[in-house]
PQR file of N, CA, C, O and H, with PARSE charges and radii, in Angstrom:
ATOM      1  N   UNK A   1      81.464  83.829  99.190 -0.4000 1.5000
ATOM      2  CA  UNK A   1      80.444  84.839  99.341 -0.0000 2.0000
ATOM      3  C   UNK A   1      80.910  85.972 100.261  0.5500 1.7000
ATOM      4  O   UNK A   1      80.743  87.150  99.944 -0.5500 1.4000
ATOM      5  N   UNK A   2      81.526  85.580 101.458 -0.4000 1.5000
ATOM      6  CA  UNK A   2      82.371  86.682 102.220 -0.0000 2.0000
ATOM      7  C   UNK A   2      83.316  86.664 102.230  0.5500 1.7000
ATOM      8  O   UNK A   2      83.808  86.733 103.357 -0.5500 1.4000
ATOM      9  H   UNK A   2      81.662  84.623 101.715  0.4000 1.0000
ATOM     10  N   UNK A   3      84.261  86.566 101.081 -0.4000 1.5000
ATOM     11  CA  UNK A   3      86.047  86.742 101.210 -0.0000 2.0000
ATOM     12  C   UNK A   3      85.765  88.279 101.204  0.5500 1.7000
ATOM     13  O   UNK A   3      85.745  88.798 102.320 -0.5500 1.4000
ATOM     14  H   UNK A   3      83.861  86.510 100.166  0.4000 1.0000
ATOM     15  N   UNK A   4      85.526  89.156 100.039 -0.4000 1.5000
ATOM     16  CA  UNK A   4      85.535  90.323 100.284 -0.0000 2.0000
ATOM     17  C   UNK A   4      85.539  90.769 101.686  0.5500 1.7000
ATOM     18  O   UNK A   4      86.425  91.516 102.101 -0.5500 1.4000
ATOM     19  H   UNK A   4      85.543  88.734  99.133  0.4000 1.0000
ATOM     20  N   UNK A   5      84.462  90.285 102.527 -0.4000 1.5000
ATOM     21  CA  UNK A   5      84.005  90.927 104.015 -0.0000 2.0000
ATOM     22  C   UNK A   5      85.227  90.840 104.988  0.5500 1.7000
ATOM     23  O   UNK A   5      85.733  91.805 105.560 -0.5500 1.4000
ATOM     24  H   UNK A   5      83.743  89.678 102.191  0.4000 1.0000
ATOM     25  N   UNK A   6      85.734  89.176 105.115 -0.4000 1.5000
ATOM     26  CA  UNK A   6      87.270  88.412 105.711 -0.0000 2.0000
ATOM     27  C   UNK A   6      88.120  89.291 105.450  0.5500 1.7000
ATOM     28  O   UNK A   6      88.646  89.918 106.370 -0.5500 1.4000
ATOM     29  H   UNK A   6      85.323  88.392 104.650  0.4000 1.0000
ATOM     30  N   UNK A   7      88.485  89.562 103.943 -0.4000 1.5000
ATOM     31  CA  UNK A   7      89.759  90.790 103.851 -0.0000 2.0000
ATOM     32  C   UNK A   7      89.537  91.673 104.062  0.5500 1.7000
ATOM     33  O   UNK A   7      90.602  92.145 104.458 -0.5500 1.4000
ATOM     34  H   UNK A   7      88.057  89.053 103.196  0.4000 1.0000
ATOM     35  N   UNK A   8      88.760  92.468 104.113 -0.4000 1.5000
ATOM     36  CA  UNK A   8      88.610  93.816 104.409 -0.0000 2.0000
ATOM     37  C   UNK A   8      88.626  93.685 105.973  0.5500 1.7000
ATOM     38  O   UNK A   8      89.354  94.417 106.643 -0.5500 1.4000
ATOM     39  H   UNK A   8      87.895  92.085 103.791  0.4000 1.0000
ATOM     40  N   UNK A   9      87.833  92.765 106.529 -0.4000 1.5000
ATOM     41  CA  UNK A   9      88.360  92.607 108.463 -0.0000 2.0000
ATOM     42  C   UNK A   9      89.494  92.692 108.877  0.5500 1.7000
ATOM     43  O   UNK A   9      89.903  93.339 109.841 -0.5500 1.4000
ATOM     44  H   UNK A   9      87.242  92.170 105.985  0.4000 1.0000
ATOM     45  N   UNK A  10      90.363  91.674 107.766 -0.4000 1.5000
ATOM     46  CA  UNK A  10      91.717  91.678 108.280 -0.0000 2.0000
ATOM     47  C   UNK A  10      92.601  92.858 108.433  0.5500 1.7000
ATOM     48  O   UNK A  10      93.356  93.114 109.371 -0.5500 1.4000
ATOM     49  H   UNK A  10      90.030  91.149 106.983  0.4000 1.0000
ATOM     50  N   UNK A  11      92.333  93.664 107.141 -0.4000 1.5000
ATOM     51  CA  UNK A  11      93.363  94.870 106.425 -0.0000 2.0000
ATOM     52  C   UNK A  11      92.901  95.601 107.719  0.5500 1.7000
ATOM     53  O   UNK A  11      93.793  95.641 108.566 -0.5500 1.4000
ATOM     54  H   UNK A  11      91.720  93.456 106.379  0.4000 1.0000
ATOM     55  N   UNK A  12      91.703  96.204 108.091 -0.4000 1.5000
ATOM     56  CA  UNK A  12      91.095  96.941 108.551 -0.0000 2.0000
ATOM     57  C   UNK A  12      91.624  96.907 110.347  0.5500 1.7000
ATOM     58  O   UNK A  12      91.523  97.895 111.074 -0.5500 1.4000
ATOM     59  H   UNK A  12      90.979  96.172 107.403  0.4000 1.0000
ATOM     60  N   UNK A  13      92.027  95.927 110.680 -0.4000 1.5000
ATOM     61  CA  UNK A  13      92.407  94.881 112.203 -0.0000 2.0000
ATOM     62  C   UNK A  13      94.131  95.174 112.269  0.5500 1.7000
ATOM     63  O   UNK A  13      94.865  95.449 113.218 -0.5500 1.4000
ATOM     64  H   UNK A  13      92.108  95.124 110.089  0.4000 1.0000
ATOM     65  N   UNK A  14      94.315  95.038 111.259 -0.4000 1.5000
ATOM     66  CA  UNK A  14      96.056  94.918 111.132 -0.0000 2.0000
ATOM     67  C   UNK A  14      96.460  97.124 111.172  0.5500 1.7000
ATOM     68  O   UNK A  14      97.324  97.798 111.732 -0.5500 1.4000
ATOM     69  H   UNK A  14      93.719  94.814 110.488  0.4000 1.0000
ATOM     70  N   UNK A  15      95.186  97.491 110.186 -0.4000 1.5000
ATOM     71  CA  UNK A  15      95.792  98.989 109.680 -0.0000 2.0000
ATOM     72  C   UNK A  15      95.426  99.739 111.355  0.5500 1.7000
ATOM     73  O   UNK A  15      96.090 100.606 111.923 -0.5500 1.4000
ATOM     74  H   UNK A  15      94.483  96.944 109.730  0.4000 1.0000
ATOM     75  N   UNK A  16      94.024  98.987 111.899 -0.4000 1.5000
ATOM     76  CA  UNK A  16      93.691  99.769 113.118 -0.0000 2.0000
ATOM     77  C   UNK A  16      95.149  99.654 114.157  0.5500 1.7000
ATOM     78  O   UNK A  16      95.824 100.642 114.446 -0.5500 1.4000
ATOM     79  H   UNK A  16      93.484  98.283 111.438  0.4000 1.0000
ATOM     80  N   UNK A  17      95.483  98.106 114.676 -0.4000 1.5000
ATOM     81  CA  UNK A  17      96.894  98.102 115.130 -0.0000 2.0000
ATOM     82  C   UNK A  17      97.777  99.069 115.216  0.5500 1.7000
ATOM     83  O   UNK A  17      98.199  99.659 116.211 -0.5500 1.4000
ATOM     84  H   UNK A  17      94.935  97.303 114.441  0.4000 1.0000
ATOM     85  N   UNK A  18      98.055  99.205 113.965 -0.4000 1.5000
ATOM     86  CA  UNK A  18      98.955  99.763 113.526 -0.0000 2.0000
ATOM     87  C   UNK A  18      98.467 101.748 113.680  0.5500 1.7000
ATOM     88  O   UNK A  18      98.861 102.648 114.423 -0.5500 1.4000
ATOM     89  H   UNK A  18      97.712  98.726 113.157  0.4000 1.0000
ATOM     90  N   UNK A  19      98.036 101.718 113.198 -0.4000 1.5000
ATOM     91  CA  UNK A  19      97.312 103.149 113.731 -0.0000 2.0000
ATOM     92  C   UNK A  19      97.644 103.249 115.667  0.5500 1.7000
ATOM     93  O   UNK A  19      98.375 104.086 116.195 -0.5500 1.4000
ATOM     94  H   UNK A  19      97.716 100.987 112.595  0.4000 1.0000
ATOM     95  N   UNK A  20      96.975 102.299 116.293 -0.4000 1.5000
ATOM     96  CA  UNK A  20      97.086 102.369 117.449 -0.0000 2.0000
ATOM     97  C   UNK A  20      99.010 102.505 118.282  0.5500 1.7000
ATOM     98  O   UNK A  20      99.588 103.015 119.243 -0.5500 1.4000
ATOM     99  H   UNK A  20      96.381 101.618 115.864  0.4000 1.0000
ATOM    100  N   UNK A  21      99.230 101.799 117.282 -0.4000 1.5000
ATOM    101  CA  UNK A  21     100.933 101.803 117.957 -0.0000 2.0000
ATOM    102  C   UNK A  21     101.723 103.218 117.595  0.5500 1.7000
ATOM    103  O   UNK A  21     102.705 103.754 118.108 -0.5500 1.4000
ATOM    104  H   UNK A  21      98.760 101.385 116.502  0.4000 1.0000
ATOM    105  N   UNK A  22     100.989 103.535 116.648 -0.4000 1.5000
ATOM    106  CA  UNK A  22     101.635 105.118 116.385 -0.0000 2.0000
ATOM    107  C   UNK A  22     101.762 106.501 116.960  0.5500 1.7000
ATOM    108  O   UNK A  22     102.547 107.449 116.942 -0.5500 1.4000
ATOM    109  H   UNK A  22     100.192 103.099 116.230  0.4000 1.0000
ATOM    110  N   UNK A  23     100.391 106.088 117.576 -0.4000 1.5000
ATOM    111  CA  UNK A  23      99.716 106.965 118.310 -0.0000 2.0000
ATOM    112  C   UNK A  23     100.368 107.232 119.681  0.5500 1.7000
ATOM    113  O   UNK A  23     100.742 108.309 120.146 -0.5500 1.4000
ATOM    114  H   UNK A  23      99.753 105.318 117.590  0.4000 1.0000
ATOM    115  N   UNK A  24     100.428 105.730 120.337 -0.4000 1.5000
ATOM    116  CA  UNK A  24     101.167 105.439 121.275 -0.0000 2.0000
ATOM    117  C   UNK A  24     102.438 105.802 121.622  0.5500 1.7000
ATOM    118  O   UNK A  24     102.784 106.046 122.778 -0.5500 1.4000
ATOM    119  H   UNK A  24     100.125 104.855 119.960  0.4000 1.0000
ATOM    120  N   UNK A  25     103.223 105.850 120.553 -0.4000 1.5000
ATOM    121  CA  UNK A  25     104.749 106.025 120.305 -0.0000 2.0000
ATOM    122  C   UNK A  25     104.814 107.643 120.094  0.5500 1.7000
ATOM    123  O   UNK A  25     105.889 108.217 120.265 -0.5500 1.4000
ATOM    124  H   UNK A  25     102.942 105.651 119.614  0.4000 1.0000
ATOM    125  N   UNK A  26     103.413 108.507 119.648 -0.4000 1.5000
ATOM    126  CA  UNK A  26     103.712 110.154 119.792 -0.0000 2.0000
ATOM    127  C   UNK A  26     103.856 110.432 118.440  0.5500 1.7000
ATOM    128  O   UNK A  26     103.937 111.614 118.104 -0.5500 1.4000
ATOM    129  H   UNK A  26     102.539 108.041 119.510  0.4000 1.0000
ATOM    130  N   UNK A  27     103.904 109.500 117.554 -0.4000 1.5000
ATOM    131  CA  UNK A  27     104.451 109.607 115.638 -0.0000 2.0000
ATOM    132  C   UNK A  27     103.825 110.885 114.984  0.5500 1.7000
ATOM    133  O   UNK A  27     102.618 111.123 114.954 -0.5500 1.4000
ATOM    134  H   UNK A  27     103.838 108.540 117.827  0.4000 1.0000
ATOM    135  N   UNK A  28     104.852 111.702 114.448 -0.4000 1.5000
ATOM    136  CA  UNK A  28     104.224 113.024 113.937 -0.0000 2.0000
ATOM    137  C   UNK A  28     103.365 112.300 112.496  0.5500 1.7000
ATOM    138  O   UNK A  28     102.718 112.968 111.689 -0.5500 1.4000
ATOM    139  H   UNK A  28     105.833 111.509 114.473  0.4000 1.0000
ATOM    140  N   UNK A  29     103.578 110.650 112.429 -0.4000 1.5000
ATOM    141  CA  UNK A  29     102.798 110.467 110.985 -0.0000 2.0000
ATOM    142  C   UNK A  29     101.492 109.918 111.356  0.5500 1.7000
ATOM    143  O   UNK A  29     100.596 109.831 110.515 -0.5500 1.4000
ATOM    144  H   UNK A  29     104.104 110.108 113.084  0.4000 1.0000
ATOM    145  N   UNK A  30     101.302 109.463 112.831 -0.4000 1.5000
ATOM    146  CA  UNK A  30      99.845 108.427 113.109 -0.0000 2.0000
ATOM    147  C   UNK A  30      98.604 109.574 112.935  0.5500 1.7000
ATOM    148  O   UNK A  30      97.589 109.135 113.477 -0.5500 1.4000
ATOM    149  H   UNK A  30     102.029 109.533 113.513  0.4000 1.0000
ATOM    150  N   UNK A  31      98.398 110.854 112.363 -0.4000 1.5000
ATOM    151  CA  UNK A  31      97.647 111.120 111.671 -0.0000 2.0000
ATOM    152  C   UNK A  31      97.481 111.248 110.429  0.5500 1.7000
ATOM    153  O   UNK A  31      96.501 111.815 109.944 -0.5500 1.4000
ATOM    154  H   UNK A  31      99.221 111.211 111.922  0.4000 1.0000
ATOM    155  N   UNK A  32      98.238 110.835 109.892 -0.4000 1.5000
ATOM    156  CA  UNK A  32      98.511 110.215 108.153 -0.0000 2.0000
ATOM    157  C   UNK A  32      97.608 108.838 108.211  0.5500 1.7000
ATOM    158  O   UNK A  32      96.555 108.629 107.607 -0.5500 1.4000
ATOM    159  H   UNK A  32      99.034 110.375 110.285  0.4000 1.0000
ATOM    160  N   UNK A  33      98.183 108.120 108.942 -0.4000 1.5000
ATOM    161  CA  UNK A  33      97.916 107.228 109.054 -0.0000 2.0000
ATOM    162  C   UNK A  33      96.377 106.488 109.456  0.5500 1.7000
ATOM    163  O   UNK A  33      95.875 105.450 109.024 -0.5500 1.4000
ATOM    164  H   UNK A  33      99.037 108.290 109.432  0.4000 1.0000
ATOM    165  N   UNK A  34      95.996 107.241 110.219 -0.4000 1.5000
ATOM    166  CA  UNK A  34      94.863 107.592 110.955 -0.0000 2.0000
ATOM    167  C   UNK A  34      93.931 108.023 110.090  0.5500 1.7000
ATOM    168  O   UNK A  34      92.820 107.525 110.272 -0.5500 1.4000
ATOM    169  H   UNK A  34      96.404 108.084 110.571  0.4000 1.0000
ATOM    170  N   UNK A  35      94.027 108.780 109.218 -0.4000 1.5000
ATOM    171  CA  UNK A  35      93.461 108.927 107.744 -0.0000 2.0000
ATOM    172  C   UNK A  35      92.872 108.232 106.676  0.5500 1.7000
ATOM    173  O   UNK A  35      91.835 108.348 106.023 -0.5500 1.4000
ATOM    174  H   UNK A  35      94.930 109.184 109.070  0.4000 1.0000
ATOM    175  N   UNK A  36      94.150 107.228 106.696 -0.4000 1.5000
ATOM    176  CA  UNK A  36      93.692 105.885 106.147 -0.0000 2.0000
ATOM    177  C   UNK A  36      92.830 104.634 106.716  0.5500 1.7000
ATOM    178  O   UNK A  36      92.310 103.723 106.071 -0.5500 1.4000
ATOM    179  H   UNK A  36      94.992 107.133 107.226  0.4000 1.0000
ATOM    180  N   UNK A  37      92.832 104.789 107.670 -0.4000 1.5000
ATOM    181  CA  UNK A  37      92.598 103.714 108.823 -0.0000 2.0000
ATOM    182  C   UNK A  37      90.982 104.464 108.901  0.5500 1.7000
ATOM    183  O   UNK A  37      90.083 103.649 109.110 -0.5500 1.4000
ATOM    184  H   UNK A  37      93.254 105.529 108.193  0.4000 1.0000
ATOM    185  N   UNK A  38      90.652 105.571 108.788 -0.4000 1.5000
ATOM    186  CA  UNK A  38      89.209 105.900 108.586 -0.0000 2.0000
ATOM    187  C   UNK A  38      88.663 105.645 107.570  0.5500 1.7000
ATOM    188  O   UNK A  38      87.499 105.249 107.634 -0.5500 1.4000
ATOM    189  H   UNK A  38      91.382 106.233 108.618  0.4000 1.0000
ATOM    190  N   UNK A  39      89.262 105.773 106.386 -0.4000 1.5000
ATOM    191  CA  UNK A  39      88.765 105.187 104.954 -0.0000 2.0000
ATOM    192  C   UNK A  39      88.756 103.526 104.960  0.5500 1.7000
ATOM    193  O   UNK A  39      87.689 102.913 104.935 -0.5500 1.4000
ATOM    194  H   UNK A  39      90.208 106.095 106.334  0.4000 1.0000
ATOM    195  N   UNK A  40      89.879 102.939 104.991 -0.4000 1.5000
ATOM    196  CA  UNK A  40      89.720 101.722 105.564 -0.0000 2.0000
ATOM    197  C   UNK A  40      88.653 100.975 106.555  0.5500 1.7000
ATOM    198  O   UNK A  40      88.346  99.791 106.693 -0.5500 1.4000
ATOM    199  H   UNK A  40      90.746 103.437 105.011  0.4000 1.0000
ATOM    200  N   UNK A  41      88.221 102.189 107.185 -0.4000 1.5000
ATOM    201  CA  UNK A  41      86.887 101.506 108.300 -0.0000 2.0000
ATOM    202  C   UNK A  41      85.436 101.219 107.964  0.5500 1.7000
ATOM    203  O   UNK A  41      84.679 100.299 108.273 -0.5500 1.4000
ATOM    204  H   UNK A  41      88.470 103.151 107.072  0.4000 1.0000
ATOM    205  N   UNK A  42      85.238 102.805 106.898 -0.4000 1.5000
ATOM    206  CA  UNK A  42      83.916 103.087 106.951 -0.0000 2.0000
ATOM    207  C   UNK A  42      84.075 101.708 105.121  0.5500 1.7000
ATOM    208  O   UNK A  42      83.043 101.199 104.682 -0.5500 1.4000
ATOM    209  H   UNK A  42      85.853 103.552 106.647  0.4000 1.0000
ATOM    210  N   UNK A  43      84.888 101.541 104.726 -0.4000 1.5000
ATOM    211  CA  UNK A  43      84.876 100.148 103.738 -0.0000 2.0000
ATOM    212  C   UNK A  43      84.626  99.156 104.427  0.5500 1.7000
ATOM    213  O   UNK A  43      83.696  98.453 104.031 -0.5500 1.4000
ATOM    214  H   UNK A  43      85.726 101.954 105.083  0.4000 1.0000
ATOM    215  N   UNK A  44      85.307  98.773 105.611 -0.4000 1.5000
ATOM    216  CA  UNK A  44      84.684  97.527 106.496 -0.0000 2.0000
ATOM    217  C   UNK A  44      83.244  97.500 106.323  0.5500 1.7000
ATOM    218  O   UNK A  44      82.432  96.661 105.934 -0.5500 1.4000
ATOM    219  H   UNK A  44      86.062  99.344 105.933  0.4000 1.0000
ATOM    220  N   UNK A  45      83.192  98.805 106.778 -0.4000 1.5000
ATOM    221  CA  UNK A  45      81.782  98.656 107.576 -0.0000 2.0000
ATOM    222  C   UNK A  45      80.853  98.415 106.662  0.5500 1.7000
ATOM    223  O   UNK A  45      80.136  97.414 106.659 -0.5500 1.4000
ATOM    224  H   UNK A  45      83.852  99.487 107.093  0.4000 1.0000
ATOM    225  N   UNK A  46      80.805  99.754 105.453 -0.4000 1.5000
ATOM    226  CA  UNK A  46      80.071  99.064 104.419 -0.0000 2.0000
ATOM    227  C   UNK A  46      79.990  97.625 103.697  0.5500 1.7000
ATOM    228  O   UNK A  46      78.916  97.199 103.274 -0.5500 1.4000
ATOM    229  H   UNK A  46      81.387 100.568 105.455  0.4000 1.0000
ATOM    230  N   UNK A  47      81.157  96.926 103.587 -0.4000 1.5000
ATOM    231  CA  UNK A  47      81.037  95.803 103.253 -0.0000 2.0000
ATOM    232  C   UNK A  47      79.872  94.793 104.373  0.5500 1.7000
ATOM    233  O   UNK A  47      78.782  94.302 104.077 -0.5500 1.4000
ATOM    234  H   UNK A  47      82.030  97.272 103.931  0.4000 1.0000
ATOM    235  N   UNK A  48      80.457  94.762 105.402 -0.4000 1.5000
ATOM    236  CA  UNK A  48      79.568  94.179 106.445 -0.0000 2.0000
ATOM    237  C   UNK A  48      78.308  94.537 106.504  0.5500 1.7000
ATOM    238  O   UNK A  48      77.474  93.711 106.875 -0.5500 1.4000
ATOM    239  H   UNK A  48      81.342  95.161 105.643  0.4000 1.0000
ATOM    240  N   UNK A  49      77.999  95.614 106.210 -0.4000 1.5000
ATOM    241  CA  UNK A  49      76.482  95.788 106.315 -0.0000 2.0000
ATOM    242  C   UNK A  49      75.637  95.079 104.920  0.5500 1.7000
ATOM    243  O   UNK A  49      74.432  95.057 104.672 -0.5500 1.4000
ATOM    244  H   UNK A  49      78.676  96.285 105.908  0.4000 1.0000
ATOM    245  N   UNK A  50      76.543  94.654 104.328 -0.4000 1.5000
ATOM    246  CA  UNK A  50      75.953  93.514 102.714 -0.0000 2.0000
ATOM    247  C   UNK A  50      75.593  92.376 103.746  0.5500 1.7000
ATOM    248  O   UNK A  50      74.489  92.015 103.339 -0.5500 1.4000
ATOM    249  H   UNK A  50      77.523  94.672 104.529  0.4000 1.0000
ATOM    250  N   UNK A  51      75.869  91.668 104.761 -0.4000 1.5000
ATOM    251  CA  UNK A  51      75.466  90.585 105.089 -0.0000 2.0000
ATOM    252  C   UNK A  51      74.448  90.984 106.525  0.5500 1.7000
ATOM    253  O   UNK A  51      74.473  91.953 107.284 -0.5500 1.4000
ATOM    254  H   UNK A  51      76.765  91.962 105.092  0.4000 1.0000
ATOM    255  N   UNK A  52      73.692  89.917 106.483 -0.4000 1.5000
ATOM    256  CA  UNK A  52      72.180  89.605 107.649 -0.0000 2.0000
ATOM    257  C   UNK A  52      72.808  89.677 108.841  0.5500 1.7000
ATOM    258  O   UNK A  52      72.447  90.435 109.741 -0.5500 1.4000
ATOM    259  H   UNK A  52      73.672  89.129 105.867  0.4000 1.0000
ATOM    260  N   UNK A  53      74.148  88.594 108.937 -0.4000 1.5000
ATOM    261  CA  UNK A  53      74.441  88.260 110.480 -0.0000 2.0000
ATOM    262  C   UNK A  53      74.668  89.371 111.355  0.5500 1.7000
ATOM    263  O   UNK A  53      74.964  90.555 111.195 -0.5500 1.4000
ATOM    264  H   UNK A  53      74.441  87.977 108.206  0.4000 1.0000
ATOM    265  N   UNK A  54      74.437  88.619 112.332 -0.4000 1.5000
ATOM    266  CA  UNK A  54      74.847  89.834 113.859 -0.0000 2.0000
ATOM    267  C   UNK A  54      76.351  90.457 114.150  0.5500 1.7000
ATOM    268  O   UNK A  54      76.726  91.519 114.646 -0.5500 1.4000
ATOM    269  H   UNK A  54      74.197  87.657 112.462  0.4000 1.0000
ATOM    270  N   UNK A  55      77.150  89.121 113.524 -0.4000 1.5000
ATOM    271  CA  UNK A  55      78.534  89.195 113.419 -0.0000 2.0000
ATOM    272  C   UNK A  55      78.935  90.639 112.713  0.5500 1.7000
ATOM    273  O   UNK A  55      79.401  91.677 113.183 -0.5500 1.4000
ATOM    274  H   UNK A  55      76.846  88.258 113.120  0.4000 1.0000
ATOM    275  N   UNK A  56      78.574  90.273 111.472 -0.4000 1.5000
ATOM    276  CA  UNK A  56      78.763  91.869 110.390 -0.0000 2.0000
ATOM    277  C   UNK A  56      78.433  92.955 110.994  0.5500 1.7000
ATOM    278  O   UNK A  56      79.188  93.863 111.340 -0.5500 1.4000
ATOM    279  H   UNK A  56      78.196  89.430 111.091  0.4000 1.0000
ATOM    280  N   UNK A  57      76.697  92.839 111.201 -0.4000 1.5000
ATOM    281  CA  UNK A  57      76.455  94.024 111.980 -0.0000 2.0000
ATOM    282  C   UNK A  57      77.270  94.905 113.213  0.5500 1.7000
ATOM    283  O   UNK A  57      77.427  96.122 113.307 -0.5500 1.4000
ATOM    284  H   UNK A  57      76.083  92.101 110.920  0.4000 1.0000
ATOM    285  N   UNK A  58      77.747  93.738 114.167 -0.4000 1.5000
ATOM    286  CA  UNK A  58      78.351  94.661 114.997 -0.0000 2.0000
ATOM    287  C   UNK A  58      79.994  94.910 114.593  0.5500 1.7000
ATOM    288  O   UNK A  58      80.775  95.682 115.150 -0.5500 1.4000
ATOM    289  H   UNK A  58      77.620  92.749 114.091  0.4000 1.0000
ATOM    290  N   UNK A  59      80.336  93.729 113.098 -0.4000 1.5000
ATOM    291  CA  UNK A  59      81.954  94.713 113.182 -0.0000 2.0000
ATOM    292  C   UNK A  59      81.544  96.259 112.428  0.5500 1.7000
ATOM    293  O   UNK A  59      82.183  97.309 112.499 -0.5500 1.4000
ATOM    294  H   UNK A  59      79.702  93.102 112.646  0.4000 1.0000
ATOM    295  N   UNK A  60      80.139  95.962 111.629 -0.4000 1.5000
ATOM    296  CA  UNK A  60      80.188  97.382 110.911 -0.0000 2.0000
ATOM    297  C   UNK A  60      80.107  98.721 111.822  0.5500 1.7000
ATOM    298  O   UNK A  60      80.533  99.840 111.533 -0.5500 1.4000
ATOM    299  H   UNK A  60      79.620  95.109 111.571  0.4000 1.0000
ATOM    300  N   UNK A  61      79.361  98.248 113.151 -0.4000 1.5000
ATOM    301  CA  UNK A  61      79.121  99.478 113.864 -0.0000 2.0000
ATOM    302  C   UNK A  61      80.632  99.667 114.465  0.5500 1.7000
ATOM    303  O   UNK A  61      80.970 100.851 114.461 -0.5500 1.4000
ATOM    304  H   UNK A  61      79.015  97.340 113.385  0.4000 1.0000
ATOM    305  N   UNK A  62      81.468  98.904 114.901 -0.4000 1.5000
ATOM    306  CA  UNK A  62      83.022  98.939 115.651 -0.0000 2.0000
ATOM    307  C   UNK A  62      83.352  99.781 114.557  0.5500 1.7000
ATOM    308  O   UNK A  62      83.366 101.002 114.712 -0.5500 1.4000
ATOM    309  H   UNK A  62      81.194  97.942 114.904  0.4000 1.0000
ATOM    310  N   UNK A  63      83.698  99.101 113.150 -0.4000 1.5000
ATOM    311  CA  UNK A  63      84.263 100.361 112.298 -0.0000 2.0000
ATOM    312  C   UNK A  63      83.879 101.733 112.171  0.5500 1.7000
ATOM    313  O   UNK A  63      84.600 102.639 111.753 -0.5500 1.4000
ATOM    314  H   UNK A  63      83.687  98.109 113.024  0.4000 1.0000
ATOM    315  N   UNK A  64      82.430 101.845 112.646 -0.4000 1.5000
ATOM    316  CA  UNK A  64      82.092 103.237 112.186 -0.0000 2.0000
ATOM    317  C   UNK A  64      82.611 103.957 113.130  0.5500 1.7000
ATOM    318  O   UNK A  64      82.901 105.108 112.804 -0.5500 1.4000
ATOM    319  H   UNK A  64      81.844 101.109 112.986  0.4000 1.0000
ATOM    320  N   UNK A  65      82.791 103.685 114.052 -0.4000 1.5000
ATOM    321  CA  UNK A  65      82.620 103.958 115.707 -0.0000 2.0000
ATOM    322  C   UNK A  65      84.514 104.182 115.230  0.5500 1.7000
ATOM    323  O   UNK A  65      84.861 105.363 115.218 -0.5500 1.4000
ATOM    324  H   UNK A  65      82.556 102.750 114.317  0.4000 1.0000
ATOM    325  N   UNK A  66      85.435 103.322 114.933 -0.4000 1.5000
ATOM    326  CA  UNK A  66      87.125 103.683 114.796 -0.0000 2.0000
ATOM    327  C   UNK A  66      87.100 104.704 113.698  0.5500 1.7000
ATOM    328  O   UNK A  66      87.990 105.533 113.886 -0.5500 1.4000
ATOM    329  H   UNK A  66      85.153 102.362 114.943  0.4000 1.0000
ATOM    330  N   UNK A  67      86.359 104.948 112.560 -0.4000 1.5000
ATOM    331  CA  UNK A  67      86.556 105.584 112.005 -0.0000 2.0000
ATOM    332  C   UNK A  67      86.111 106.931 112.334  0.5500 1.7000
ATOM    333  O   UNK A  67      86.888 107.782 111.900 -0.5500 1.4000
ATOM    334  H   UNK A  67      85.636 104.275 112.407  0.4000 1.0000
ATOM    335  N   UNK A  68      85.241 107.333 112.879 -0.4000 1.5000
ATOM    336  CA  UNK A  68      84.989 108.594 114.096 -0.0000 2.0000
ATOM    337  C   UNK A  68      86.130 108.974 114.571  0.5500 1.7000
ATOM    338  O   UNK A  68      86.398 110.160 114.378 -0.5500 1.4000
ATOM    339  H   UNK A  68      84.610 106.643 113.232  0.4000 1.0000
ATOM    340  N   UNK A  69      86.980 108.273 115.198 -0.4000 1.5000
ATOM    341  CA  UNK A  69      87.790 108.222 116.363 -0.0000 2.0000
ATOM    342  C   UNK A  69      89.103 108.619 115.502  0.5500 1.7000
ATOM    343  O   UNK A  69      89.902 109.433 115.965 -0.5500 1.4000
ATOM    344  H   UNK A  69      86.762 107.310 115.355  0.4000 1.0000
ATOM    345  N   UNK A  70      89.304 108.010 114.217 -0.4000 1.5000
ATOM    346  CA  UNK A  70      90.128 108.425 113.936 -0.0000 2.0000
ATOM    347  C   UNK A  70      90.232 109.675 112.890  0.5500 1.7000
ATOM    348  O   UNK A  70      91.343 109.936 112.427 -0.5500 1.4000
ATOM    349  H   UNK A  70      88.655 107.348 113.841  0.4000 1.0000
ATOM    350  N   UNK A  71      89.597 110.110 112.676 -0.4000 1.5000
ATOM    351  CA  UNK A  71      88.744 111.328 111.917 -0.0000 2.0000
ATOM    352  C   UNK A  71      89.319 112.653 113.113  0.5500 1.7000
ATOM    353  O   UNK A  71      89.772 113.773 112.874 -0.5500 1.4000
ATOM    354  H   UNK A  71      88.695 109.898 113.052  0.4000 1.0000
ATOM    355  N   UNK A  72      89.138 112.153 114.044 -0.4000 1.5000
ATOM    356  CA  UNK A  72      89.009 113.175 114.859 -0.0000 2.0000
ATOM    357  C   UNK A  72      90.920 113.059 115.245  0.5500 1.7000
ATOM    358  O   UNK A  72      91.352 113.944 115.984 -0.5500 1.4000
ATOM    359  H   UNK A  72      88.770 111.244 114.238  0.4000 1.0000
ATOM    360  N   UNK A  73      91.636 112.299 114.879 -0.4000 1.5000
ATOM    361  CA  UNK A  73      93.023 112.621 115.248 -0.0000 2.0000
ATOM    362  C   UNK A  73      93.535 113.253 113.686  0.5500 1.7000
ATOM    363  O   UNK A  73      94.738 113.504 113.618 -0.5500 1.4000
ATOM    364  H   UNK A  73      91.285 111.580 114.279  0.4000 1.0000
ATOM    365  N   UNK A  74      92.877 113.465 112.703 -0.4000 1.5000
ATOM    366  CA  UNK A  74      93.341 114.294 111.635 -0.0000 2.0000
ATOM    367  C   UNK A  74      93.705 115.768 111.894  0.5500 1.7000
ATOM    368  O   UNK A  74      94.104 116.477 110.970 -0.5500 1.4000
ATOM    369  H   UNK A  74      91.900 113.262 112.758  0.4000 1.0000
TER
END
């Protein structure tokens, strides 16, 4: 019932990482990247907001909240 929700956490956990280390390092691409990692978020989030729990709810608001953040390094 929540694999969809699980993978999309994961992709979304691994792409944020990864976004984050780019950034870090000065990468003329971690706003490429950063790009994706916003599309990637606001999918988290929507997925999570399909389920009741509190759990979902607050990763959906974390994603909306990274995908802001990374919107704004475009």
């Amino acid at each position: 019932m929540m694999s969809a929700c699980i993978q999309l956490d994961m992709e979304c956990a691994a792409l944020c990482y990864a976004a984050a280390q780019l950034m870090s390092m000065g990468s003329e691409k971690a706003a490429a990247v950063c790009k994706i990692c916003a599309s990637l978020c606001e999918a988290c989030a929507d997925e999570c907001l399909k389920h009741a729990n509190e759990h979902c709810k607050e990763c959906a608001e974390a994603c909306r909240q990274c995908a802001a953040e990374c919107k704004k390094m475009q």
